[in-house]
C-alpha positions in Angstrom: -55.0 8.9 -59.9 -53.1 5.7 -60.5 -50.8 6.4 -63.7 -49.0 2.9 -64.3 -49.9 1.7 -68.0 -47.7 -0.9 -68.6 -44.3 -2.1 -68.3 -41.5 -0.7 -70.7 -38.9 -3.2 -68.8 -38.3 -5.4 -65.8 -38.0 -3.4 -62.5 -39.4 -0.1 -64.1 -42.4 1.3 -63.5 -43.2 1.2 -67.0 -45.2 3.8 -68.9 -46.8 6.7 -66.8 -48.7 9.9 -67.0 -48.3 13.0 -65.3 -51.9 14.3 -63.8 -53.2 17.6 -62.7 -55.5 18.7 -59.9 -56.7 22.3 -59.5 -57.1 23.9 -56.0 -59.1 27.3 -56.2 -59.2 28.3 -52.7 -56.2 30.9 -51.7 -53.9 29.0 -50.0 -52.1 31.3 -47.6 -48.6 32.3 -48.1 -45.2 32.8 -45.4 -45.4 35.8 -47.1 -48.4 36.9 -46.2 -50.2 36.6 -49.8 -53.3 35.0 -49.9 -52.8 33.2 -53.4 -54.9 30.8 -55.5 -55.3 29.3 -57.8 -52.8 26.6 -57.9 -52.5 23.7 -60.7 -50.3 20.8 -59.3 -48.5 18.6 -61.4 -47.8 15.2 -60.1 -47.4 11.2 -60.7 -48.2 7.8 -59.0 -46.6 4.7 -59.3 -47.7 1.4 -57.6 -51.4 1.3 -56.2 -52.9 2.4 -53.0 -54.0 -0.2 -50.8 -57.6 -0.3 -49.0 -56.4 0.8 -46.0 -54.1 3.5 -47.7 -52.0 3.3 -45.3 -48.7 2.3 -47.8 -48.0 5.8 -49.6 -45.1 7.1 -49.9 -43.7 10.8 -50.7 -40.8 11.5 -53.1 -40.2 15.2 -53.0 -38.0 16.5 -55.7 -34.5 18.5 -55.6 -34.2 22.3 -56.7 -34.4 21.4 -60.9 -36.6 17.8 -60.8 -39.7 18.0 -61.5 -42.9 15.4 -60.5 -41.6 12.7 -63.2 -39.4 10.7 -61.1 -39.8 7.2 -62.7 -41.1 5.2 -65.5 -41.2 6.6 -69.3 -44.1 9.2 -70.5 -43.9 6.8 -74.1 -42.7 3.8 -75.7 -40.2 6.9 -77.8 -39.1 8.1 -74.6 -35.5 7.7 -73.6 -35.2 9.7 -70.5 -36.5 7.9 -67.3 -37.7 9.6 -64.4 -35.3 11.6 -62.5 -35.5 8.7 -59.6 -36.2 6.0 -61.8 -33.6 3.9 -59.8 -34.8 3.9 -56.8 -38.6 4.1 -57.3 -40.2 0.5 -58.8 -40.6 -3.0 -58.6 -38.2 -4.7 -56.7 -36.0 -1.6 -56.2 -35.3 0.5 -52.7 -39.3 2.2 -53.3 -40.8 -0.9 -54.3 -43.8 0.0 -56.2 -45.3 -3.9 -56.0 -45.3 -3.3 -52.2 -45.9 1.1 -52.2 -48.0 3.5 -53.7 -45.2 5.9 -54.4 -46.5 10.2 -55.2 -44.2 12.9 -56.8 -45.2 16.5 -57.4 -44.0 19.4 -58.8 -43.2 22.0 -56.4 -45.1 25.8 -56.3 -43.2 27.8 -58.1 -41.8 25.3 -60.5 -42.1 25.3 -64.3 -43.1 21.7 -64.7 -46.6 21.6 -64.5 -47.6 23.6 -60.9 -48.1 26.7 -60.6 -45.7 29.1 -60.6 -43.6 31.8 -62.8 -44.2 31.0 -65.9 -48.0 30.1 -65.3 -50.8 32.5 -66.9 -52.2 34.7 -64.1 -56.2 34.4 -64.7 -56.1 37.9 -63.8 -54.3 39.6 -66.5 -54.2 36.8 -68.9 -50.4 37.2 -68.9 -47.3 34.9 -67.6 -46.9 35.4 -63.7 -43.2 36.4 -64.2 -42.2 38.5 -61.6 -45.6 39.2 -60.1 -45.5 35.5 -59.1 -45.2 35.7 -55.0 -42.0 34.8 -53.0 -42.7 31.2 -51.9 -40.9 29.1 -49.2 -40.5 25.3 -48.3 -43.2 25.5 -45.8 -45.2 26.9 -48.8 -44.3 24.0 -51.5 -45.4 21.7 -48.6 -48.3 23.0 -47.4 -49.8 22.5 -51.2 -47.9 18.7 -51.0 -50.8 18.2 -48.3 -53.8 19.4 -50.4 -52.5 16.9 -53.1 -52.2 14.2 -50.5 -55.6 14.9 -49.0 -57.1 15.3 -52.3 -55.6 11.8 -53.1 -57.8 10.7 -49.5 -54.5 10.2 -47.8 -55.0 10.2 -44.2 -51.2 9.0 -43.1 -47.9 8.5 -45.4 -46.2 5.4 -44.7 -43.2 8.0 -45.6 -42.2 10.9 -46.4 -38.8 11.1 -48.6 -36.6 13.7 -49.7 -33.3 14.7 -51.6 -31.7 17.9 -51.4 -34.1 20.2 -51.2 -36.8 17.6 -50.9 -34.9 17.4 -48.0 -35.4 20.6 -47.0 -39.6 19.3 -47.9 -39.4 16.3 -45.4 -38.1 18.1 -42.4 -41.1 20.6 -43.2 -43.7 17.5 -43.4 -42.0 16.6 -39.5 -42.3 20.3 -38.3 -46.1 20.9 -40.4 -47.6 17.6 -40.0 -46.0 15.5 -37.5 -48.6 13.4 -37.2 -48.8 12.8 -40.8 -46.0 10.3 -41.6 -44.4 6.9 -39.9 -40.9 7.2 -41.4 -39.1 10.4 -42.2 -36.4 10.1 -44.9 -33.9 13.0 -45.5 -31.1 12.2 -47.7 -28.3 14.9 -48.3 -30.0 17.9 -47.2 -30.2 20.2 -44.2 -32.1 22.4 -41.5 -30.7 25.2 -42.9 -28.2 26.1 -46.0 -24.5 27.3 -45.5 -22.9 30.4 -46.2 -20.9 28.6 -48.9 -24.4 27.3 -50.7 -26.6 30.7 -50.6 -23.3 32.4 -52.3 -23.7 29.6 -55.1 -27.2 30.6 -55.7 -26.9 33.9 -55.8 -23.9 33.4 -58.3 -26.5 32.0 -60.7 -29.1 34.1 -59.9 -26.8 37.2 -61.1 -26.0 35.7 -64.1 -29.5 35.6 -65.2 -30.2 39.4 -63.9 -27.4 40.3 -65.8 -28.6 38.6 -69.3 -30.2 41.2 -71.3 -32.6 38.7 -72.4 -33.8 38.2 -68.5 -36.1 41.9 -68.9 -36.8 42.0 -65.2 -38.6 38.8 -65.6 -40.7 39.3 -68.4 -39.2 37.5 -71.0 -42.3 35.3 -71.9 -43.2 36.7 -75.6 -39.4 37.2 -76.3 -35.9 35.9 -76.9 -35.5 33.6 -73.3 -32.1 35.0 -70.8 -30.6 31.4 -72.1 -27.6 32.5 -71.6 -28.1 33.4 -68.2 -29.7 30.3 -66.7 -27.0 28.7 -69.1 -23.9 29.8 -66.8 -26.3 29.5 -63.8 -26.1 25.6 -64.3 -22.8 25.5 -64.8 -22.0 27.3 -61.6 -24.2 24.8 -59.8 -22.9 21.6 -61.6 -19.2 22.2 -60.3 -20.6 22.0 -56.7 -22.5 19.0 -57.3 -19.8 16.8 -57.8 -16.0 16.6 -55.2 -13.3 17.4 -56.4 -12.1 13.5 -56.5 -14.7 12.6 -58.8 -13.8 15.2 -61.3 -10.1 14.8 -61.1 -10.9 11.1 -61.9 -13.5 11.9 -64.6 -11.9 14.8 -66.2 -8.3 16.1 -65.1 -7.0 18.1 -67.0 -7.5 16.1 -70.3 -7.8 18.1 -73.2 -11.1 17.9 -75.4 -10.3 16.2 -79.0 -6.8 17.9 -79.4 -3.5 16.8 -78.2 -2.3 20.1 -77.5 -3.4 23.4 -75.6 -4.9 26.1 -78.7 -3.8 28.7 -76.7 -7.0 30.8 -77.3 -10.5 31.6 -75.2 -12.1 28.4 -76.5 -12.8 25.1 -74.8 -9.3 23.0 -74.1 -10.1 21.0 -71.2 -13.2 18.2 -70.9 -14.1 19.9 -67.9 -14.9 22.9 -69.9 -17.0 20.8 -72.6 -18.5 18.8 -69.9 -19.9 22.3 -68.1 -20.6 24.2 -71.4 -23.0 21.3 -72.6 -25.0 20.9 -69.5 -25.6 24.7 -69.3 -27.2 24.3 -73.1 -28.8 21.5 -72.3 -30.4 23.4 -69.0 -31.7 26.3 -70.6 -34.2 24.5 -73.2 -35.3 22.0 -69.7 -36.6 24.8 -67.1 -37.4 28.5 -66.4 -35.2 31.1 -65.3 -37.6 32.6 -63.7 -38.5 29.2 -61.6 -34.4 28.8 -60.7 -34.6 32.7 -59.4 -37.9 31.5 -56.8 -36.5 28.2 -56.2 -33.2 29.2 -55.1 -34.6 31.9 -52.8 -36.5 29.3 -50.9 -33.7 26.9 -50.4 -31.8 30.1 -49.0 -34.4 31.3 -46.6 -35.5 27.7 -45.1 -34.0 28.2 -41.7 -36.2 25.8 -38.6 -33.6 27.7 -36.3 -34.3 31.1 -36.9 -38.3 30.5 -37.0 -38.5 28.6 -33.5 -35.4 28.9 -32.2 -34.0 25.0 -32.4 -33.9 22.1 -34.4 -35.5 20.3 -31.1 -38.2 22.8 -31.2 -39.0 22.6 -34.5 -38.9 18.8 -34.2 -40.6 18.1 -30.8 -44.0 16.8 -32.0 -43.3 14.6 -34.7 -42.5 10.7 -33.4 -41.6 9.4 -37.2 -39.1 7.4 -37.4 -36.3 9.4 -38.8 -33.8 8.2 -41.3 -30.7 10.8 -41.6 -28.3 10.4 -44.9 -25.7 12.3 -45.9 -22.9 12.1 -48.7 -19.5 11.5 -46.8 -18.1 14.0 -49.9 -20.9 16.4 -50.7 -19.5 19.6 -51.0 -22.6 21.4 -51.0 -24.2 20.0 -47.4 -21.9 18.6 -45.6 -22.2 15.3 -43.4 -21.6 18.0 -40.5 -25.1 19.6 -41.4 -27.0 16.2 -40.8 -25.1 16.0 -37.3 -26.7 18.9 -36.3 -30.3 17.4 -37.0 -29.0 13.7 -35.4 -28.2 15.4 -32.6 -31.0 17.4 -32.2 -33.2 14.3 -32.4 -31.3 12.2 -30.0 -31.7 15.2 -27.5 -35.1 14.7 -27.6 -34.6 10.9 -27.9 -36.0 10.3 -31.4 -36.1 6.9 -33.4 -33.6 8.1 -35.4 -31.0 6.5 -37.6 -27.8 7.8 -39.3 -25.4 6.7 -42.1 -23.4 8.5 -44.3 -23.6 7.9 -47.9 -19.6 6.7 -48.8 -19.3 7.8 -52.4 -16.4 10.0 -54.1 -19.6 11.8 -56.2 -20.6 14.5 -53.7 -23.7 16.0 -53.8 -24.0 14.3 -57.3 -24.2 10.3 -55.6 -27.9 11.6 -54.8 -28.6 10.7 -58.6 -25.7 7.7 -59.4 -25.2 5.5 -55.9 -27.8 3.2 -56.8 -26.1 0.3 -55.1 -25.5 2.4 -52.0 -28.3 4.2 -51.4 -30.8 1.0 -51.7 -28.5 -0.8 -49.6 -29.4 1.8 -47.1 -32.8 2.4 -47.3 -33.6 -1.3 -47.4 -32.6 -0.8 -43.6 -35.6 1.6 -43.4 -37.9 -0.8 -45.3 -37.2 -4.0 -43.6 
């Protein structure tokens, strides 16, 4: 259970391992499948205390995964997706918390999902894999935190659509956690988001690698979940950031070619993240994944926000990106005001940072200057 091996460098985490637990009774699905087994993927930093009463809940956005700090080996170079925020001495300070990360149902990074061998048929999932929802990816969270002997959270902390995840944890659970963290995410996605998603998600139907899904034993739709990135990374950022990072400066040339290639840095910029994506996760996973951000909704299943959020007392801690493109600062009113309808502990601050949705992952300095607030 505890993961922390040593320490690679001050204020990190230091070397870690991601662990698995098995849960073989059918956990019951929104959509109405009775489905099981499920492998979850997760990692600890930090160590519980006797009273386990200090863990904390990082729950991931729609491509992370359950390493969100540390290193996996003294080789690696990549830390944890949250590695700023998540250690000794930083915002989730690991010498104080016992800090948990998972992998979310339907993921490709260790739970259970797509790309997973159905004991059945011996075969990849693929498109046999069952629709799964927020409410879904949390209800397994709790079988990991119960398996773990975790009566309480001392948080519960989300980004994006870990967002999405903590709102669930208040509407599931609300008994379950003392502080409720959601961090540029929202009851319910826009009109503007769902038609980005499904933008990607038609350019990996329309790969002729993609085979309906069953790509498994063959050539990967790389091309596909390729473009699918890029059409997600130019609504991760504001439109300030990348005129200040890119422009229109040219890419190693000092004049336009006048052909189909790549002229402008913003064009590198997108091309190499889309190859870099497609050898890092499953198309297959970005099809689920997507859908689930798209059909959370707490207003259409009970009506309200206050409804939804009536029963949980958790202190809740609401902050948005002043310049995120994808949820808006307007979509966290909604929730604030919901919560002070029904006269909530709640606190609001807008992120200030020029990097949209994209500040989530770089605002170091600002975000820990926030959430020192909520850990005071």
């Amino acid at each position: 259970m505890v993961a922390v091996i040593d320490k690679k460098e001050l204020n990190s985490v230091g070397l870690v391992q991601t662990e698995f637990v098995s849960f073989y009774d059918k956990i019951k699905l929104e959509c109405g499948i009775n489905f099981g087994p499920v492998t979850v993927a997760y990692e600890c930093y930090g160590k519980l205390n006797k009273a386990k009463d200090n863990a904390v809940l990082i729950l991931h956005s729609l491509t992370e995964n359950a390493h969100a700090a540390g290193y996996h080996s003294e080789d690696d170079k990549k830390a944890g997706w949250w590695d700023m925020m998540i250690g000794s001495g930083k915002a989730f300070d690991t010498d104080k918390y016992f800090v948990i990360c998972s992998n979310v149902l339907g993921g490709c990074n260790g739970t259970t999902g797509p790309s997973s061998i159905n004991p059945e048929t011996g075969k990849c999932y693929g498109l046999s894999f069952p629709i799964v929802t927020i409410p879904d990816f949390v209800k397994v969270q709790k079988k990991l935190i119960d398996y773990l002997g975790i009566d309480k959270l001392h948080s519960v902390a989300g980004i994006s659509m870990g967002g999405m995840q903590a709102l669930e944890w208040a509407v599931s659970y609300p008994d379950m956690m003392k502080k409720l963290i959601v961090i540029g995410s929202t009851h319910r996605l826009s009109a503007y988001a769902i038609s980005l998603h499904e933008l990607g998600r038609q350019a990996i139907y329309l790969d002729s690698n993609w085979n309906n899904g069953n790509y498994y034993d063959k050539e990967p739709p790389f091309k596909g979940l390729s473009l699918a990135r890029m059409i997600g990374m130019s609504s991760y950022s504001s439109q300030e950031a990348l005129k200040d990072k890119f422009g229109r400066k040219l890419q190693n040339k000092q004049k336009l070619d006048y052909d189909f290639g790549i002229n402008f840095q913003i064009e590198s910029f997108l091309n190499y993240q889309g190859n870099k994506f497609k050898n890092e996760f499953d198309a297959n996973s970005y099809l689920y994944l997507t859908k689930a951000t798209d059909f959370y909704d707490v207003i259409e299943k009970y009506g309200s926000i206050e409804n939804a959020l009536s029963d949980c007392n958790a202190d809740f801690y609401i902050l948005p990106v002043s310049t995120d493109m994808l949820i808006q600062p307007r979509h966290s009113q909604e929730i604030v005001d919901a919560l002070k309808s029904l006269d909530k502990n709640v606190t609001f601050k807008i992120i200030e940072s020029n990097q949209g949705h994209n500040a989530l992952f770089m605002e170091e300095e600002k975000l820990t200057k926030v959430l020192s607030e909520v850990y005071k």
